[in-house]
C-alpha positions in Angstrom: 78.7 1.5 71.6 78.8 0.8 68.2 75.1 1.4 66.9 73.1 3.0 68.8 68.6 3.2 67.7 66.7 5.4 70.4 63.5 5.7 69.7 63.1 4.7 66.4 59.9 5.9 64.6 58.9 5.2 60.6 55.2 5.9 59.0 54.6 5.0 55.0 52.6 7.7 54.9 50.2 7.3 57.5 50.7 3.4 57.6 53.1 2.8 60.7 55.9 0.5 59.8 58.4 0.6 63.5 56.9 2.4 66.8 59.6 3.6 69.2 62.0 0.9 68.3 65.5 1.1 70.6 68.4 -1.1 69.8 71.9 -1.6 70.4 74.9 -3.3 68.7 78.4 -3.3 70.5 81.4 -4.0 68.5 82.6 -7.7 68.2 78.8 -8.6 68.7 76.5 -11.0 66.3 73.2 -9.4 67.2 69.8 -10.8 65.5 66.4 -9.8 65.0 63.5 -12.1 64.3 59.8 -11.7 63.6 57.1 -12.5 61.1 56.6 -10.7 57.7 55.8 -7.1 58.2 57.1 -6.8 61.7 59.4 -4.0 60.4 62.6 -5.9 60.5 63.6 -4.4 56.8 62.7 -1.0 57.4 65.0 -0.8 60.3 67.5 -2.1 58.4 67.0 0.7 55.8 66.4 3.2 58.3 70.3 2.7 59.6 71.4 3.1 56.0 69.3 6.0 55.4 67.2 4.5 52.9 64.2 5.3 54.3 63.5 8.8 57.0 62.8 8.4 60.5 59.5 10.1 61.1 61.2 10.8 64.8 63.6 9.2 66.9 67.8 8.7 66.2 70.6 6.6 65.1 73.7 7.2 66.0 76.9 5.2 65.0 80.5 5.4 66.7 79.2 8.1 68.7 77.5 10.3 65.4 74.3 10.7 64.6 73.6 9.0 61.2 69.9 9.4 60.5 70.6 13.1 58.7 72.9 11.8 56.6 72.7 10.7 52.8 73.3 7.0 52.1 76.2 7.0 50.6 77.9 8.7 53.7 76.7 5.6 56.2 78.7 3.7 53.8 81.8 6.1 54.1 81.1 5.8 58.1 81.6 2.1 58.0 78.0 0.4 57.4 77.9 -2.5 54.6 74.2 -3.4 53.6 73.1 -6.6 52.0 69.4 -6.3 50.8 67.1 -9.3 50.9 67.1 -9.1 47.4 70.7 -8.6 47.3 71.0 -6.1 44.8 73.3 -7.0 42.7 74.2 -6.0 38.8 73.4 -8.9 36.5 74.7 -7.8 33.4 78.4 -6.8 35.1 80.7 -9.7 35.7 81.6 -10.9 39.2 84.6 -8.7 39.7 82.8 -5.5 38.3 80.4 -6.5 41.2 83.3 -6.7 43.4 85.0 -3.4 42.3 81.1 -1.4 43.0 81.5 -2.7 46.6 84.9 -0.5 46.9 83.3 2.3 44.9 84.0 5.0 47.7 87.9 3.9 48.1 90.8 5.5 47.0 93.4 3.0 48.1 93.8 0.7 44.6 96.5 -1.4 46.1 94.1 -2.5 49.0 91.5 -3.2 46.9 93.1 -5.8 44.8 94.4 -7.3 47.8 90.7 -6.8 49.2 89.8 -9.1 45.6 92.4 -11.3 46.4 91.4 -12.5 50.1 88.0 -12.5 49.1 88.7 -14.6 46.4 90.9 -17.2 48.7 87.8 -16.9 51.1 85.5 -17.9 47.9 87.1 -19.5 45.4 83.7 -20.2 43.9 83.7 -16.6 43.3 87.2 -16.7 41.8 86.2 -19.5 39.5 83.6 -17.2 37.8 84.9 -13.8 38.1 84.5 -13.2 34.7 81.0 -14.8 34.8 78.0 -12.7 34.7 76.3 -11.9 38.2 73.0 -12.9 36.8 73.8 -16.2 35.7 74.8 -17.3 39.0 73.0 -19.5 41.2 70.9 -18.3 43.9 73.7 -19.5 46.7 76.3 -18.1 44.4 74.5 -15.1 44.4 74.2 -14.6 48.1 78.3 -15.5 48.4 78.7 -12.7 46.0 76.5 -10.1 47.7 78.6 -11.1 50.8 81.6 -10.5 48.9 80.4 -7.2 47.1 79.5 -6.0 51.0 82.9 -7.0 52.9 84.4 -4.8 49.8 83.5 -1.3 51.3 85.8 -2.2 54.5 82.6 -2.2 56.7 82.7 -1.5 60.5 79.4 -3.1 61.0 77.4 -5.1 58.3 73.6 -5.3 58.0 72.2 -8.8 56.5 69.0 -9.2 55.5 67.5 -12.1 55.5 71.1 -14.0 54.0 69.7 -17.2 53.7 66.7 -16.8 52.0 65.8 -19.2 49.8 68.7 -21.2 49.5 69.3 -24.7 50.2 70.3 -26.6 53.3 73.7 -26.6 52.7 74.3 -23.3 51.6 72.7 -21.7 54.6 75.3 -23.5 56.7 77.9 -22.2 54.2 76.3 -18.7 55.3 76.4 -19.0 58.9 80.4 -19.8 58.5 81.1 -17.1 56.6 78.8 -15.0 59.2 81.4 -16.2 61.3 83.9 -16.1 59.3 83.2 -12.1 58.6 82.9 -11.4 62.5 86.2 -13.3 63.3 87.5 -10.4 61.4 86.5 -7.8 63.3 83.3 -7.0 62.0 79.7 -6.7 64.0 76.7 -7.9 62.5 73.3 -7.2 62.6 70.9 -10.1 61.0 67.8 -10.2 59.7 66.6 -13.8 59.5 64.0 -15.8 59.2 65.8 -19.3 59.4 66.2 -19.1 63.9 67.8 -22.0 63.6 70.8 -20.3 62.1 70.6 -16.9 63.5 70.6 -18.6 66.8 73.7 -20.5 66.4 75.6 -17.6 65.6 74.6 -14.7 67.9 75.0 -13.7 70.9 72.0 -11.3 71.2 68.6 -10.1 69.9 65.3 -8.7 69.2 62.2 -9.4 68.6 59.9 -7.3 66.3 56.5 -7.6 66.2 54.3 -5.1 64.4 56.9 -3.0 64.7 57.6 -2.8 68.1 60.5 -4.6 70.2 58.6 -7.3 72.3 61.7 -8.8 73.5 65.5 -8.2 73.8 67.9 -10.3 75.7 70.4 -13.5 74.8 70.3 -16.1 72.5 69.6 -18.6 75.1 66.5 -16.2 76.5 65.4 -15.2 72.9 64.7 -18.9 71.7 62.1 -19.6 74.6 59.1 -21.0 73.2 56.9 -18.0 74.7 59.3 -15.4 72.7 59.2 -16.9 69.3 55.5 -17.2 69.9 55.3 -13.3 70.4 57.3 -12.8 67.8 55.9 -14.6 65.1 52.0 -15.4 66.5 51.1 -12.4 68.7 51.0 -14.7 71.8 
């Protein structure tokens, strides 16, 4: 198993934000999570890269516990984390962008190489890699965060909420290069609001509601009309 959650517990101080959650990711797999704001879906995600304490419970990844670790050592491991907010650094060109996302690499030859493929893969990217991050576009912006995340070599990347915000068309650009990034080799765990999309592209789920799993199973069984009402009314 790839990831591994058991028992997942997190309090802001003595606010409860996840209650036992248990989860799985296999590698190869597209697994989602849906739920309504505040069903804890972001503080998992930053529980697996360390960016928040469990308050009890573990994480383990490719067979190691992870949830002792410092952040920058899930990163090492072979976790990639794109923020909702997608965290990116305005005032540093696209390529400086590019070059943080490989920060923890030694190999200099297989990060140009890394810059060039990515750059084939978006050429939107390569058409402003001088440009300033912050003057992107919002869609441009998510392509780059993408970008910036595939950088590190990740085993398995966590997306937050990808589409968020963005317009029709470049949230279909987002689910094929979701695809696109998996077709490589790389597991996914997803965040996202738009079920449409998360649906279409994986093969598994959850559902969090007030921070507790309400429902896990397939696609198919996770898009029932009684699970999204769980997950998103309390039914």
């Amino acid at each position: 198993m790839l990831l591994e959650i058991k028992h997942a517990t997190v309090y802001y101080e003595k606010s409860m934000a996840l209650d036992d959650v248990s989860l799985k990711v296999a590698e190869g797999e597209v697994v989602t999570i849906i739920g309504a704001n505040g069903a804890g879906k972001s503080t998992l995600m930053r529980a697996i890269s360390a960016l928040v304490p469990l308050t009890s419970g573990e994480i383990w990844f490719l067979g190691q516990r992870i949830d002792r670790i410092p952040t920058h050592e899930t990163v090492r491991r072979g976790i990639g984390h794109i923020p909702e907010d997608r965290k990116l650094f305005p005032y540093l060109t696209v390529i400086s962008n590019l070059k943080l996302g490989a920060s923890l690499r030694k190999d200099k030859g297989g990060i140009n190489r890394d810059i060039d493929e990515i750059f084939e893969r978006f050429p939107i990217l390569d058409e402003r890699r001088n440009q300033l991050a912050g003057t992107l576009s919002g869609g441009q912006q998510q392509m780059l965060a993408i970008a910036r995340g595939l950088m590190a070599r990740p085993k398995l990347l966590l997306m937050d909420e990808p589409s968020l915000g963005l317009a029709p068309l470049m949230i279909d650009e987002v689910g094929r290069v979701i695809q696109y990034i998996n077709e490589r080799g790389v597991s996914v765990l997803l965040v996202e609001q738009n079920v449409s999309l998360a649906f279409r592209i994986s093969t598994r789920g959850y559902a969090l509601q007030v921070g507790r799993v309400v429902f896990k199973g397939n696609v198919e069984q996770l898009k029932s009309p009684e699970t999204i009402r769980k997950a998103y009314l309390g039914g």
